[in-house]
C-alpha positions in Angstrom: -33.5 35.7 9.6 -36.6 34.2 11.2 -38.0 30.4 10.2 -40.3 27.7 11.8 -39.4 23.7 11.4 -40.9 20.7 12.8 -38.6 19.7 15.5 -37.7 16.0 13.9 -37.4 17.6 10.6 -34.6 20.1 11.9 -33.1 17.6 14.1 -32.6 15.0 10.8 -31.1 18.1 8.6 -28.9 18.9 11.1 -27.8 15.9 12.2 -27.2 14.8 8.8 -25.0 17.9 7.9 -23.1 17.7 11.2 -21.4 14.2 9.9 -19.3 16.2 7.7 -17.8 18.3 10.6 -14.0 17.5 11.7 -13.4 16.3 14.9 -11.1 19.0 16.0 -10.1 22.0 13.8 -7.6 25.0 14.4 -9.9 27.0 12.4 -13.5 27.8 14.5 -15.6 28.7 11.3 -14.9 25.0 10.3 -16.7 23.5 13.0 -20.1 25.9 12.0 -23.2 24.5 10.4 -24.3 27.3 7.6 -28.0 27.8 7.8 -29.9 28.9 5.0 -33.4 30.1 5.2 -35.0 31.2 1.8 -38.3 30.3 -0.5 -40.0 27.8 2.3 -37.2 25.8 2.8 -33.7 25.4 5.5 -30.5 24.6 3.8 -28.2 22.6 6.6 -24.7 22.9 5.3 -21.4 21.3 6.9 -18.0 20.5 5.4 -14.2 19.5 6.4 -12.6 19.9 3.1 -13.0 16.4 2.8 -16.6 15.7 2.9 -19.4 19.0 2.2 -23.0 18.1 3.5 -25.9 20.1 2.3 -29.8 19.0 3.5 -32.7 20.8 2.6 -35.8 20.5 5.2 -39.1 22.4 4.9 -40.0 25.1 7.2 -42.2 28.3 6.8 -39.7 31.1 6.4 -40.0 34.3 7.9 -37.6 36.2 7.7 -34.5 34.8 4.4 -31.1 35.4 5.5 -28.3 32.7 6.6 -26.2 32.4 9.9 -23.1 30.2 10.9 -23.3 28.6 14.6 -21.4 26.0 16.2 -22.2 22.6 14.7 -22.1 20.2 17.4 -23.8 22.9 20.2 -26.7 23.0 17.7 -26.6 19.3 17.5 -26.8 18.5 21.1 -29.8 21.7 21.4 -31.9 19.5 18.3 -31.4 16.4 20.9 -33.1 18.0 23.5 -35.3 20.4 22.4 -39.1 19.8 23.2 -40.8 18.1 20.6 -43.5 20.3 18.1 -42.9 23.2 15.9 -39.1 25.0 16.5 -38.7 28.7 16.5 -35.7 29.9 15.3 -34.1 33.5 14.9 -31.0 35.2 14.1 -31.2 38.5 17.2 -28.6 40.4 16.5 -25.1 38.4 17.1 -27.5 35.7 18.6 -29.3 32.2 16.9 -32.2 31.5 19.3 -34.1 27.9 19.2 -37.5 27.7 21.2 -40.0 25.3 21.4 -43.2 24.5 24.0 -41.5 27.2 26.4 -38.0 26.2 26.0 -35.6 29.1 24.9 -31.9 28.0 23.6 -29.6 30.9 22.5 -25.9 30.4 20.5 -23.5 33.0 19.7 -22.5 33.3 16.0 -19.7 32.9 13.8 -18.3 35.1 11.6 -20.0 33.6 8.0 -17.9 35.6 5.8 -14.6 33.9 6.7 -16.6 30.5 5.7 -14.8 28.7 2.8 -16.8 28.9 -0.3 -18.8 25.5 -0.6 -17.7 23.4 -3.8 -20.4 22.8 -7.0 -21.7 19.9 -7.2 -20.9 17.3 -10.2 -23.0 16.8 -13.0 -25.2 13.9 -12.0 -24.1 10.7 -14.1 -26.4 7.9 -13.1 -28.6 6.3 -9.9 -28.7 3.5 -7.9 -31.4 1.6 -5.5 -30.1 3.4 -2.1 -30.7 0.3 0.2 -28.9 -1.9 -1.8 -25.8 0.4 -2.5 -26.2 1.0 1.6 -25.5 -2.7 2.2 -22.7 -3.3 -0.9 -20.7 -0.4 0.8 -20.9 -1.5 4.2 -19.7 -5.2 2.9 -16.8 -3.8 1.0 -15.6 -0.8 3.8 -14.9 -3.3 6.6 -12.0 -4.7 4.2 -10.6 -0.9 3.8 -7.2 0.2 5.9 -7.3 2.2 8.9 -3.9 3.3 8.4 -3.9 6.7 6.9 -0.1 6.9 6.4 -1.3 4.6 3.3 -4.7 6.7 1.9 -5.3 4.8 -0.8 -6.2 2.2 0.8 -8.5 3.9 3.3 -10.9 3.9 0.7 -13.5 2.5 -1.6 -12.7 1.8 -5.0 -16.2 2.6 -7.1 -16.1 1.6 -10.7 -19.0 2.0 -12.6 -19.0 0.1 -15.9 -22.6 0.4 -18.1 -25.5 -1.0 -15.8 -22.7 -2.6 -13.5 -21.3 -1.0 -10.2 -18.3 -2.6 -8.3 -17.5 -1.8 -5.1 -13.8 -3.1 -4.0 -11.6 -1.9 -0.9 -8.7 -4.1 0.6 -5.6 -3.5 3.1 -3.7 -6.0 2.1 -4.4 -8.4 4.2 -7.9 -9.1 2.8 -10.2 -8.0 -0.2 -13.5 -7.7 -0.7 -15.5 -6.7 -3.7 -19.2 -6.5 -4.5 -21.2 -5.8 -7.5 -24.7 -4.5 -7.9 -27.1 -3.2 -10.7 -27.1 0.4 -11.1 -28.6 3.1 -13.9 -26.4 5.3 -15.8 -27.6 8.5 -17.3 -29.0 8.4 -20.5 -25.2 8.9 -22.5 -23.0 8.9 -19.7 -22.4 5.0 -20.3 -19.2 5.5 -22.2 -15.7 3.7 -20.6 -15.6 2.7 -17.6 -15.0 4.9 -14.6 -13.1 4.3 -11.5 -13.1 6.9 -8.5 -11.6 6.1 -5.0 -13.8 7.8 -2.3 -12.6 7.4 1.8 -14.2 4.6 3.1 -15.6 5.9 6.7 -17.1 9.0 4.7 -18.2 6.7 1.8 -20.2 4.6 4.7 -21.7 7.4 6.9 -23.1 8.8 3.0 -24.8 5.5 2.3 -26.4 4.8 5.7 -28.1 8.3 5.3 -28.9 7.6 1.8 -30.7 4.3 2.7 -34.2 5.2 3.0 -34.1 7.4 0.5 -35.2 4.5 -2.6 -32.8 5.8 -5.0 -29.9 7.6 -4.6 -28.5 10.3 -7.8 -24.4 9.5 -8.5 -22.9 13.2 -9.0 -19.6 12.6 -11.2 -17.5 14.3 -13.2 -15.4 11.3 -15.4 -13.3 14.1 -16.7 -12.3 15.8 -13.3 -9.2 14.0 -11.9 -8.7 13.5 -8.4 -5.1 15.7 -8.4 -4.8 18.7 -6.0 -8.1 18.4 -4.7 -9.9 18.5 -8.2 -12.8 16.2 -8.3 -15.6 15.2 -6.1 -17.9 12.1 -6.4 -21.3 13.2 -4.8 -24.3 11.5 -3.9 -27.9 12.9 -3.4 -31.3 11.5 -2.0 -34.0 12.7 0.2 -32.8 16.4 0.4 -29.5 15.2 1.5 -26.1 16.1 -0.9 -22.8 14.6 0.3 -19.4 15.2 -1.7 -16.6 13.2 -1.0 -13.1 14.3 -2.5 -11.4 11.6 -4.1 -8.2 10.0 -2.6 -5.0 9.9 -4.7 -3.3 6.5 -6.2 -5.5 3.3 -7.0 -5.4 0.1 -5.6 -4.3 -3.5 -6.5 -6.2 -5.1 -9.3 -8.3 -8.1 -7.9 -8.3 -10.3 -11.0 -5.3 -12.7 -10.4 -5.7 -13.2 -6.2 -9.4 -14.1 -6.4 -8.7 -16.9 -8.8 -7.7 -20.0 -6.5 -6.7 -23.0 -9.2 -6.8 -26.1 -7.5 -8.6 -24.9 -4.6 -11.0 -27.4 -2.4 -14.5 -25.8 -2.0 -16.4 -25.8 1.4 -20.2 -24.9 1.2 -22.0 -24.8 5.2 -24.7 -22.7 6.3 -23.4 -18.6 6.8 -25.4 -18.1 10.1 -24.2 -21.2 11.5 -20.4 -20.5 11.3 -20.9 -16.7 12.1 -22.7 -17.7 15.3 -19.8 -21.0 15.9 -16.8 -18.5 15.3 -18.1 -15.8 17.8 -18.7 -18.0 20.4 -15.2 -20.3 20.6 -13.5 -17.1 19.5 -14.4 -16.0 23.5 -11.1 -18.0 24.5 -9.1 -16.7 22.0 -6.2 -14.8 23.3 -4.3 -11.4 21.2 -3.0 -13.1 17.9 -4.5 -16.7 18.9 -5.7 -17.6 15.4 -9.6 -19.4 14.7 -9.7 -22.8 13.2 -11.4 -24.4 10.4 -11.2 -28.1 10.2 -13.3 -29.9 7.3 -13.7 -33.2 6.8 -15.4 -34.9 3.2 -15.9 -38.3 5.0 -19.0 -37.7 7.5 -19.3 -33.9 6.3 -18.6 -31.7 9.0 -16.6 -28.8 10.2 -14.9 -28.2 13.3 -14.0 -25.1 14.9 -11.9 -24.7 17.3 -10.0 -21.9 19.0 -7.6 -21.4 22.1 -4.8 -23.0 23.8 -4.1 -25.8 26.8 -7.0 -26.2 28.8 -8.8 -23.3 27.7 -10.3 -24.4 24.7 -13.5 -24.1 23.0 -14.7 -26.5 19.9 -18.2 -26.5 17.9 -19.0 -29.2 14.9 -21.1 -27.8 12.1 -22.5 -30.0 8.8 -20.5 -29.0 5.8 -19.9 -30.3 2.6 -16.1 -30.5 0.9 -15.3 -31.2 -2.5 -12.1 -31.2 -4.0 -10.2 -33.0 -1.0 -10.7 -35.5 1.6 -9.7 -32.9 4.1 -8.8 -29.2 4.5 -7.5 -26.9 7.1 -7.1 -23.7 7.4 -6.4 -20.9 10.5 -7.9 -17.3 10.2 -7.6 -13.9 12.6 -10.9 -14.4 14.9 -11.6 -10.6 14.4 -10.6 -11.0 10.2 -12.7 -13.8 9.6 -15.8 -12.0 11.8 -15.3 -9.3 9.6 -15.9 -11.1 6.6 -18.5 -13.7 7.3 -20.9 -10.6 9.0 -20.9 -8.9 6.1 -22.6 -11.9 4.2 -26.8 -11.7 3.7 -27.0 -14.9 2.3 -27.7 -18.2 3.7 -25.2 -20.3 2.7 -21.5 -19.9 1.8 -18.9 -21.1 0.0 -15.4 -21.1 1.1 -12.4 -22.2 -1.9 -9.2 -23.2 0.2 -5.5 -23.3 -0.9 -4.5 -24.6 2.3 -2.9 -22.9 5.3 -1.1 -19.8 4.4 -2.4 -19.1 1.6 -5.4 -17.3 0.2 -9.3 -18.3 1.1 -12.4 -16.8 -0.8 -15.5 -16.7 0.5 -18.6 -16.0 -2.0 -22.0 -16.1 -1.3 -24.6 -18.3 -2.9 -27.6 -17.6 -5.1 -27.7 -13.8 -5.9 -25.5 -13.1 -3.1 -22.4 -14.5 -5.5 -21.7 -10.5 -6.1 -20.4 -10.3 -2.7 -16.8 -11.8 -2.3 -14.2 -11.4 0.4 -10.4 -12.9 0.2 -9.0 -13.8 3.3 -5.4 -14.6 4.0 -4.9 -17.6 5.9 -2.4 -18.0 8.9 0.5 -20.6 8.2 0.4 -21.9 11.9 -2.2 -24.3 12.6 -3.0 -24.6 16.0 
């Protein structure tokens, strides 16, 4: 095996592929980055059982053949290495890398006791990569860390004709987005919903970003049940399938309708910028405060206890009340309004301890994200 690679170029294919390595593995072959050279091209390949990676770079080949070395040693070499063309060679039980002078060698892995990569779905529709980028990192901030509960770790993806919804919530808040998206010609059948780990799901989409539109590998057919079914996505030489989590989560429907509810509209930078700052004095569990007022159209927030205290007054605009308050989690409420791209906001309020919606404005209405309120006003 014998191949030549721009340095960036190997540095971006393995990089990419190395996202799919586990942290820590009791079995060595799993923490290898397969490297195919063949027909003008490198194939980066990296997987977890969870999550496969495969990225294809250009690179004048040699020499065809494939060798397994450790992932992250390769990793930190492609960080270091000089920039310019990159030699690389399999030397008998030995990968060498050298570049402008600079000679790397890595001891190999046995590839034959690598598991057998899975096939890639059928591909079942595409979507603008930038925009799906952005929906799933406003819905995967609302997705459980606790993985005692999997399903909702993830990402519920439901694609429904030329609609896709994005939805993940730990049950403490919600948030959903929906964004234009192009199904094969005659996949657009019934709808389809697939739950996809929501760290994974986000890594996949920042990679895709650049790419302008990013292919949606699916199989509707293939349920998630002992491991059968991925959900893959493919741009810019880059593959990535995720295996699909078990169970489903709550339906949204019913929580994100808020009868009754006063409705708040102020300016989304302004009270991002207002709730980081006074949230400074805010001590473990002290709650954030929201204070509008209808008469002379303002907002007042307001954290921490005693004599440290911290207060900001905003314009806003309330209908539906003379006055409402309500008391959010500083980090919570953070969480929500940063993943807003829209200048202005609107808030619909129950009142404290109940259920608050935020939605954005204009186009940005796609994006919501229910918040619980706290029941202690402070």
């Amino acid at each position: 095996m014998e191949f030549r690679i721009a340095r960036g170029d190997l540095a971006e294919a393995v990089g990419r592929a190395a996202r799919a390595l586990p942290a820590r593995t009791p079995v060595p072959v799993l923490g290898g980055l397969l490297l195919t050279a063949q027909e003008g091209r490198l194939t980066v390949s990296g997987s977890d059982f969870e999550t496969t990676a495969r990225v294809r770079a250009e690179a004048e080949v040699g020499v065809a053949g494939r060798v397994l070395v450790l992932g992250r040693r390769l990793l930190d070499i492609c960080r270091v290495v000089p920039e310019g063309p990159v030699s690389c060679a399999l030397e008998g039980a030995r990968f060498t890398v050298e570049a402008d002078g600079t000679r790397f060698g890595l001891s190999t892995l046995p590839y034959e006791e690598y598991p057998a990569l899975p096939e890639a779905p059928p591909e079942y529709g595409a979507v603008d990569a930038e925009a799906f980028a952005t929906a799933v990192g406003q819905v995967a901030v609302a997705a459980g860390r606790d993985d005692t509960l999997p399903a909702l770790t993830g990402v519920r993806l439901r694609l429904d004709g030329e609609e896709m919804t994005l939805s993940a919530s730990d049950r403490y808040r919600y948030a959903v987005r929906r964004l234009e998206w192009k199904p094969r010609a005659g996949s657009a059948g019934e709808p389809v919903e697939v739950l996809v780990p929501a760290r994974r799901l986000l890594e996949t989409a920042r990679g895709l970003a650049r790419c302008g539109s990013a292919r949606v590998l699916l199989d509707p057919g293939a349920g998630p049940a002992a491991g059968a079914g991925t959900v893959g996505f493919e741009g810019g030489g880059a593959r990535t399938l995720l295996r699909r989590l078990e169970g489903r989560l709550p339906g949204y429907g019913a929580l994100f309708e808020l009868p009754g509810a006063s409705v708040a509209e102020v300016e989304a930078a302004a009270l991002t910028e207002a709730v980081r700052r006074v949230a400074v004095v805010a001590e473990a569990n002290s709650p954030v405060r929201l204070d509008f007022a209808a008469a002379d159209g303002s907002l007042l927030v307001r954290a921490g206890y005693g004599d440290d205290v911290a207060a900001q007054r905003l314009p806003a605009v309330l209908r539906g009340a003379g006055e409402a308050s309500v008391a959010f989690d500083p980090a919570y409420l953070l969480d929500a309004l940063n993943s807003f791209e829209c200048p202005g906001l609107r808030i619909e309020l129950l009142g404290a301890g109940q259920r608050a919606l935020l939605v954005g404005t204009g186009a940005a209405a796609a994006h919501q994200h229910l918040l619980m309120s706290l029941k202690q006003l402070v």
